[in-house]
C-alpha positions as CSV (number, residue, x, y, z in Angstrom):
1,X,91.1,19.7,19.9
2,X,93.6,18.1,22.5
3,X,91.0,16.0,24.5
4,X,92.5,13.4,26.3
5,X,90.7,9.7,25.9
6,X,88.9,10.4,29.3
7,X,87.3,13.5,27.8
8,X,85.9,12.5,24.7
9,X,82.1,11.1,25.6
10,X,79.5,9.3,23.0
11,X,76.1,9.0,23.9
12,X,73.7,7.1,21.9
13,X,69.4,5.8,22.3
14,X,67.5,3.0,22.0
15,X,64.2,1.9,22.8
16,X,63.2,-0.6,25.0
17,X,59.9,-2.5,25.9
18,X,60.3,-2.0,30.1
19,X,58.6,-4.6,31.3
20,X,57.7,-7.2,28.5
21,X,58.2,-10.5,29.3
22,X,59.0,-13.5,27.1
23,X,55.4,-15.6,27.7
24,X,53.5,-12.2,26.3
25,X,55.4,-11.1,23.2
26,X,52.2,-12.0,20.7
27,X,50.0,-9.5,22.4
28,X,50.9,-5.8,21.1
29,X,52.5,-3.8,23.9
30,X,51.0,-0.8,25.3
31,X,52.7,2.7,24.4
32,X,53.4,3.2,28.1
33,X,55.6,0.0,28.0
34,X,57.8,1.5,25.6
35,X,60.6,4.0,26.7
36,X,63.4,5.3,24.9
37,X,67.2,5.1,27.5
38,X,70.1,7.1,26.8
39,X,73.4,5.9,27.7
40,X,76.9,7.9,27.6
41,X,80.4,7.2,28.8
42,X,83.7,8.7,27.8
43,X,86.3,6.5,25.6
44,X,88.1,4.8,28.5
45,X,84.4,3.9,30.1
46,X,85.8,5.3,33.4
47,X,83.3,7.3,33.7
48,X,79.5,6.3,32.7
49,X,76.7,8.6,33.5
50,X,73.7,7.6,34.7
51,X,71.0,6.0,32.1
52,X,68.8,8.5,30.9
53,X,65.1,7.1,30.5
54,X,62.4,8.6,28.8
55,X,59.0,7.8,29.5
56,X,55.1,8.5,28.3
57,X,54.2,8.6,31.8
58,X,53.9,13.0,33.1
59,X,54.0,11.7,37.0
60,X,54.6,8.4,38.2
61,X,53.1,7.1,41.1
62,X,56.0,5.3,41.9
63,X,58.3,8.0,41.7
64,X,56.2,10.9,43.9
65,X,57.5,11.9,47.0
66,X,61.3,10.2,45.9
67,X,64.4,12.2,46.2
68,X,65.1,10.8,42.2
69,X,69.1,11.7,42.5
70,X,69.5,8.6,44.7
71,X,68.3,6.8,41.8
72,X,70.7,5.0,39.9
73,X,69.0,6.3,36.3
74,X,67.3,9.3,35.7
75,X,63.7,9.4,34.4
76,X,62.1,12.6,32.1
77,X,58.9,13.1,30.7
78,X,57.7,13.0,26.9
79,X,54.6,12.7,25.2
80,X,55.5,9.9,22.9
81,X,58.4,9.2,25.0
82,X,61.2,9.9,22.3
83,X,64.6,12.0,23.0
84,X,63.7,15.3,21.2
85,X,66.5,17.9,21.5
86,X,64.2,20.3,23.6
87,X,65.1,17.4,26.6
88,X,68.5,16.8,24.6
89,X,69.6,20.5,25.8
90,X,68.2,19.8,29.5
91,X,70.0,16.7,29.7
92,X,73.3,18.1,28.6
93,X,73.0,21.2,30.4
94,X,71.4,19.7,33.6
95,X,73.3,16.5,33.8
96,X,75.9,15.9,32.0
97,X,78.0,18.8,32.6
98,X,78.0,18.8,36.0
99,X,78.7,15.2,36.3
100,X,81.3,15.8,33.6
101,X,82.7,18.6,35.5
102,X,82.8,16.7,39.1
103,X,84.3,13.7,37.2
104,X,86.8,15.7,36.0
105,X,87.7,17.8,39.1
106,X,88.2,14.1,41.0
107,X,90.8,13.1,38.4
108,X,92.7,16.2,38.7
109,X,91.6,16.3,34.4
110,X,91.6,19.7,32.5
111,X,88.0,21.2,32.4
112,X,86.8,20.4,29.0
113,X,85.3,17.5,27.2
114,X,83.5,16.8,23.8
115,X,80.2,14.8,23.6
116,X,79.9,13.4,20.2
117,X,76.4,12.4,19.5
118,X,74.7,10.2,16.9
119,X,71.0,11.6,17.7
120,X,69.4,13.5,14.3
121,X,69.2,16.8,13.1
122,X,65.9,18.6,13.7
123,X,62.9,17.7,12.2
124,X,62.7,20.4,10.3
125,X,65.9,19.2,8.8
126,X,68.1,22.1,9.6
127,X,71.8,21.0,9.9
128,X,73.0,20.9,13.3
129,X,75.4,24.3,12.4
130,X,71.9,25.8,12.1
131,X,70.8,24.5,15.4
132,X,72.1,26.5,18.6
133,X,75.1,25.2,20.1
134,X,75.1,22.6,22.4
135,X,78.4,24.0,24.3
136,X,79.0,25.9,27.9
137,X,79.1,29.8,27.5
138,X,83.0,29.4,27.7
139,X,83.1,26.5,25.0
140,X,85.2,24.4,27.3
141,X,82.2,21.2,27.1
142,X,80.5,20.5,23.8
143,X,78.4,18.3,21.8
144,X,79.4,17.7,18.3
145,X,76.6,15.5,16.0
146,X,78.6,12.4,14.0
147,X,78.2,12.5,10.4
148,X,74.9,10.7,8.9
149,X,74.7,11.6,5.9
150,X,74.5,9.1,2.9
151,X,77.2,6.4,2.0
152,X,79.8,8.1,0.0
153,X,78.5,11.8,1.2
154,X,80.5,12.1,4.1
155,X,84.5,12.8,5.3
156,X,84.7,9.4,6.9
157,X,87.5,8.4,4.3
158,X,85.2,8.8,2.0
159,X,82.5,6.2,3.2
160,X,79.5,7.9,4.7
161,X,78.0,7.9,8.2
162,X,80.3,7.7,11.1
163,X,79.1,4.7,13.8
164,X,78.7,5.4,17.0
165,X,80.9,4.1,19.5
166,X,78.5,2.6,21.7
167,X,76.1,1.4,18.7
168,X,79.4,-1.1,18.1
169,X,77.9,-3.7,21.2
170,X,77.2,-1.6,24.0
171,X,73.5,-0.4,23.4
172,X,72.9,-4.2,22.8
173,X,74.8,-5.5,25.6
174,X,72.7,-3.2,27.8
175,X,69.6,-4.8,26.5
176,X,70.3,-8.0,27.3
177,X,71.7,-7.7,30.8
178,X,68.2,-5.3,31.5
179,X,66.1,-8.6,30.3
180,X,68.1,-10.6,31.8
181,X,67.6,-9.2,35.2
182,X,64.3,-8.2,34.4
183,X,63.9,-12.3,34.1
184,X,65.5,-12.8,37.1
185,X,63.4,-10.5,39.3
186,X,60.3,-12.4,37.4
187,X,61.6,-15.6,38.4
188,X,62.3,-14.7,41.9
189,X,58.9,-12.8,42.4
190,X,57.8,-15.9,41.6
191,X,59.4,-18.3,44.1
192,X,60.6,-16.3,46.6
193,X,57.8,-15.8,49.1
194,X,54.6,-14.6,46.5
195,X,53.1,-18.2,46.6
196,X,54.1,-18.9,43.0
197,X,52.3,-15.9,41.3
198,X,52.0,-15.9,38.2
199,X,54.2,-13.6,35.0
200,X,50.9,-11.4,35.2
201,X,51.3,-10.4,39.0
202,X,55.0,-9.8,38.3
203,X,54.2,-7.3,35.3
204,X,51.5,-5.3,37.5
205,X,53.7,-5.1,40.3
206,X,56.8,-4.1,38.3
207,X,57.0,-0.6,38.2
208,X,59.2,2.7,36.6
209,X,60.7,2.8,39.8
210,X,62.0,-0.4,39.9
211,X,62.3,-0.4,36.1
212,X,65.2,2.8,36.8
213,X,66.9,0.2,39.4
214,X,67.4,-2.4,36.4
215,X,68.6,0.0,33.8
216,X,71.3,1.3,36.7
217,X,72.5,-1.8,37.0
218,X,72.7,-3.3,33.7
219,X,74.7,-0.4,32.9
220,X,76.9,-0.8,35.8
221,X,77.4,-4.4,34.9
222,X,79.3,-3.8,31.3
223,X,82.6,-3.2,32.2
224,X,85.3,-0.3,30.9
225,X,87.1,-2.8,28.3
226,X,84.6,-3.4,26.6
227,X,83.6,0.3,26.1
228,X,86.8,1.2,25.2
229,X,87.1,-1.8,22.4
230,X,84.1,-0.3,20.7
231,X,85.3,3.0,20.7
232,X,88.0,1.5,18.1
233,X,85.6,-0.3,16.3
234,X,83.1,2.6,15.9
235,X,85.6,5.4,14.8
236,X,88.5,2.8,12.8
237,X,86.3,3.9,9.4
238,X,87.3,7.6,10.3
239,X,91.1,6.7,11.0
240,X,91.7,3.6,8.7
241,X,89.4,4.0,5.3
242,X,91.2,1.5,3.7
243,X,90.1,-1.3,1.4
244,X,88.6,-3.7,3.6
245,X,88.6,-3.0,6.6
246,X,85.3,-2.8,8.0
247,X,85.6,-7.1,7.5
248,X,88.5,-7.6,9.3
249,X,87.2,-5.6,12.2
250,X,84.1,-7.3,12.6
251,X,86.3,-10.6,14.0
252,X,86.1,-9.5,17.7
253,X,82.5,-8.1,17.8
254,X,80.9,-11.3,19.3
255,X,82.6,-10.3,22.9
256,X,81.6,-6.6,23.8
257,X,79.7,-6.0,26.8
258,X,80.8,-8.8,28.9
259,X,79.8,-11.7,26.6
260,X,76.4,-12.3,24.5
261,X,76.3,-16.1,24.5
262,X,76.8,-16.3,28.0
263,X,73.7,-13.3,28.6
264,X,71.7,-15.4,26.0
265,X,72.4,-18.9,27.8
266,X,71.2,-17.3,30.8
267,X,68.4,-15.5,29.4
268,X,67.2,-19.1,28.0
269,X,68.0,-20.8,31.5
270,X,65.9,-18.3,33.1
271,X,62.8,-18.3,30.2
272,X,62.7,-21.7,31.2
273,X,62.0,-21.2,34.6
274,X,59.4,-18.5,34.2
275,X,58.0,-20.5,31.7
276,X,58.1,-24.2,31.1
277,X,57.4,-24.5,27.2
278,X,59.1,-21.9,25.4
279,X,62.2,-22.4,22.6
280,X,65.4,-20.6,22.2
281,X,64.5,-19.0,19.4
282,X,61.0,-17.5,21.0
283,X,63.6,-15.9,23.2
284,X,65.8,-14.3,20.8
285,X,62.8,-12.9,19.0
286,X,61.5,-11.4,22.3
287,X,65.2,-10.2,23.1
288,X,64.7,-8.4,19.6
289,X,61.7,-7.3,19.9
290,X,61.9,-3.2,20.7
291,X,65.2,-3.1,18.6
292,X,62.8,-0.9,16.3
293,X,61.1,0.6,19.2
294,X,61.7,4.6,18.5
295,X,64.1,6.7,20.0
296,X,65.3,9.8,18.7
297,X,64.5,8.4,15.3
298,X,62.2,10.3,12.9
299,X,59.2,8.8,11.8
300,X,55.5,10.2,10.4
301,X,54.1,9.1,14.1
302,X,51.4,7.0,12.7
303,X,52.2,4.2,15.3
304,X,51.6,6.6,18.5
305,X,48.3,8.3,17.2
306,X,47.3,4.5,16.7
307,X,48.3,3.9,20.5
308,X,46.9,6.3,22.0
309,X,43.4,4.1,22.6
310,X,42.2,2.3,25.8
311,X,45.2,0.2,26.4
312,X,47.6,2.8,26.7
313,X,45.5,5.0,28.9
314,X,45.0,2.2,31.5
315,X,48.9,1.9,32.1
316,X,49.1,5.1,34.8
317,X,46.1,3.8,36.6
318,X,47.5,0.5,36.6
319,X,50.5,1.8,38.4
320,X,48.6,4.0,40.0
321,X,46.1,1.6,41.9
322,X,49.7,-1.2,42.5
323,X,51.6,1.7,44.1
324,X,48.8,3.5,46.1
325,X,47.3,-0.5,47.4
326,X,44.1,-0.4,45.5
327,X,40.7,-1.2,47.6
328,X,40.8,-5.6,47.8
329,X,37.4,-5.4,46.7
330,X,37.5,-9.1,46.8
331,X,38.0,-9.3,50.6
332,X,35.8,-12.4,52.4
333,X,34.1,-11.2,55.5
334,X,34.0,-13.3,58.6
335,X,35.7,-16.7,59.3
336,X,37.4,-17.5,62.5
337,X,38.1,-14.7,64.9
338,X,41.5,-15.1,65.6
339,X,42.4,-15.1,61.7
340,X,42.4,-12.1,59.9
341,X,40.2,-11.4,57.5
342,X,41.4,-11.2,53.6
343,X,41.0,-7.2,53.6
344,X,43.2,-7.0,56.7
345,X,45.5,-8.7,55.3
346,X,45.5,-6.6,52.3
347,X,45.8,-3.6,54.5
348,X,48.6,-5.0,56.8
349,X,50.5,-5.9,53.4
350,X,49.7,-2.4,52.1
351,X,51.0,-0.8,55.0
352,X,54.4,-2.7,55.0
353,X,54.8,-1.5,51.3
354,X,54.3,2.3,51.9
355,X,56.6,1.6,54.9
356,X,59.3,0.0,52.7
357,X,58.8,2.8,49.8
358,X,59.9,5.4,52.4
359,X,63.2,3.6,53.4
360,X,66.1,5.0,51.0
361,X,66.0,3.1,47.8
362,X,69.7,2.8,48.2
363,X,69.5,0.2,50.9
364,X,65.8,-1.6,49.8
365,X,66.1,-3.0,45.9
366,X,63.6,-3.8,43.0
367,X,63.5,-7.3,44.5
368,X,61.5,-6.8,48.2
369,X,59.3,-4.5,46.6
370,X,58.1,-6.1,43.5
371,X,57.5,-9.4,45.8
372,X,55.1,-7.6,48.3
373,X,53.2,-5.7,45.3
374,X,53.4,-9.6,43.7
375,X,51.7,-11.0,47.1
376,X,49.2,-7.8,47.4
377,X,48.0,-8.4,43.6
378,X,47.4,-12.4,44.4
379,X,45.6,-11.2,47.9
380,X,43.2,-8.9,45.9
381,X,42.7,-11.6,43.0
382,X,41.7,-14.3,45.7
């Protein structure tokens, strides 16, 4: 279609487990943990638009009274928290062609682009030709679906579904930087100022909010290159069907998205911080964990009617009671004058929180925040 390597975009989904950490992966997370992330960038990985993230949650606390487009992710609502194409179409009209159009306006680029996409068909299993068109009234920016139909059923030189670019690395490469700052953050809850608090203060204090500021900067940290290399892994069984080749192309796969072993060494590093007895390999079965976690993929939804008991419908209270303060219920009357007492101390911590909530969140990180909502937690529990 004469696209140039900076118009052509892939997007692709995965699920992820938000705010699991290593120490609690036997206990069954709660639906509202899970959210499904949509990530998209265009061949050359010039231009990356921001994570999509798709939550359970209708209203966050965290996220009322936020302007969300300083955020560096976006967050949208669904009942199971999959990608349907009802939010699909929004997100292509509402996002990504106007940042597709303003990207291309800056580099003095031709107004048009493809998006290829590796989400699924309806589920009424329509083909996409039967689904309306997910194009601009002028046709100039489009979404085309890859093939995925069964080996030997497609036009990929005769050999089936076509992978996605950003399936070849990327998706993966994401998730490990996101855990490994989400580690990070743990680990410096915990020493930095909350009096040692423990994983479970960190998780309720961890919030969508700063969950959007991870995923922004995970996906910042994967650099063009190694975008770009996975484009010519992803599409080589479309251009080069011959004999073989998918085995001499899996050589240089060890290397996308900035380097695995090095994420994985510090992933282990930092497990071992947070805490003291836990092996390698609990870690890489934690870092694995949600690699099944829905997206956009079909299933009977069996595991969400399942979900759907007390634990899940605790989670929005839970954010609700960390963001708003809560009460410090446990507060100890009396004492010496000139000290305060435990529930002004609460009050005087709550206070500096809304007061740092209200600052932009492009100038006060994840880090400040989830420490103060780490201290408050500890004040109400003593």
């Amino acid at each position: 279609g004469g696209y140039g390597d900076e118009q052509i975009y892939n997007a692709n989904v995965t699920g992820l487990y938000w705010k699991l950490l290593p120490g609690q992966r036997r206990r069954r997370p709660a639906p509202r943990e899970r959210v499904t992330v949509l990530l998209a960038a265009n061949l050359t990985g010039s231009h990356k638009l921001k994570p999509l993230v798709v939550g359970g949650l209708r209203d966050p606390p965290s996220l009322r009274h936020h302007n969300q487009d300083k955020f560096p992710a976006c967050y949208r609502y669904s009942p199971q928290a999959r990608l349907g194409l009802a939010l699909l179409r929004a997100w292509f009209f509402e996002d990504f062609v106007p940042g597709v159009k303003r990207y291309l306006r800056r580099s003095c680029l031709q107004q048009k682009a493809v998006l290829l996409l590796s989400c699924p068909p309806p589920p009424s299993g329509a083909g996409p030709e039967e689904t309306p068109p997910l194009q601009t009234p002028d046709g100039a920016i489009r979404a085309l679906f890859l093939s995925k139909g069964a080996a030997g059923s497609g036009a990929a030189g005769g050999g089936g579904r076509i992978p996605a670019p950003l399936e070849q690395g990327v998706v993966a490469a994401f998730k490990q930087l996101y855990k490994r700052e989400l580690l990070r953050l743990a680990v410096s809850c915990a020493a930095g100022g909350s009096g040692g608090g423990s994983p479970m203060d960190f998780v309720r204090s961890f919030l969508l909010k700063d969950m959007l500021y991870l995923a922004g900067l995970s996906w910042d940290l994967i650099p063009p290159g190694s975008i770009e290399k996975c484009w010519l892994l992803g599409l080589r069984a479309a251009f080069e069907p011959q004999p073989g080749e998918e085995e001499q192309g899996d050589a240089p796969r060890g290397d996308e998205g900035g380097g695995d072993s090095k994420v994985f060494s510090d992933l282990t590093h930092l497990a071992a911080l947070a805490y003291k007895r836990l092996a390698p390999e609990e870690v890489a079965d934690w870092l694995h964990l949600d690699d099944a976690a829905p997206g956009a993929e079909e299933d009977d939804g069996e595991e969400d009617a399942e979900d759907e008991g007390p634990a899940g419908c605790g989670a929005e209270e839970e954010e609700e009671e960390v963001a708003d303060g809560g009460s410090g219920g446990g507060a100890r009357e009396g004492g010496d004058a000139l000290l305060p007492t435990a529930r002004e101390a609460i009050r005087g911590l709550e206070t500096a929180l809304r007061w740092l909530e209200s600052q932009d969140p492009r100038q006060v990180g994840p880090l400040q925040l989830v420490q103060l909502r780490s201290l408050i937690s500890m004040a109400q529990r003593l």
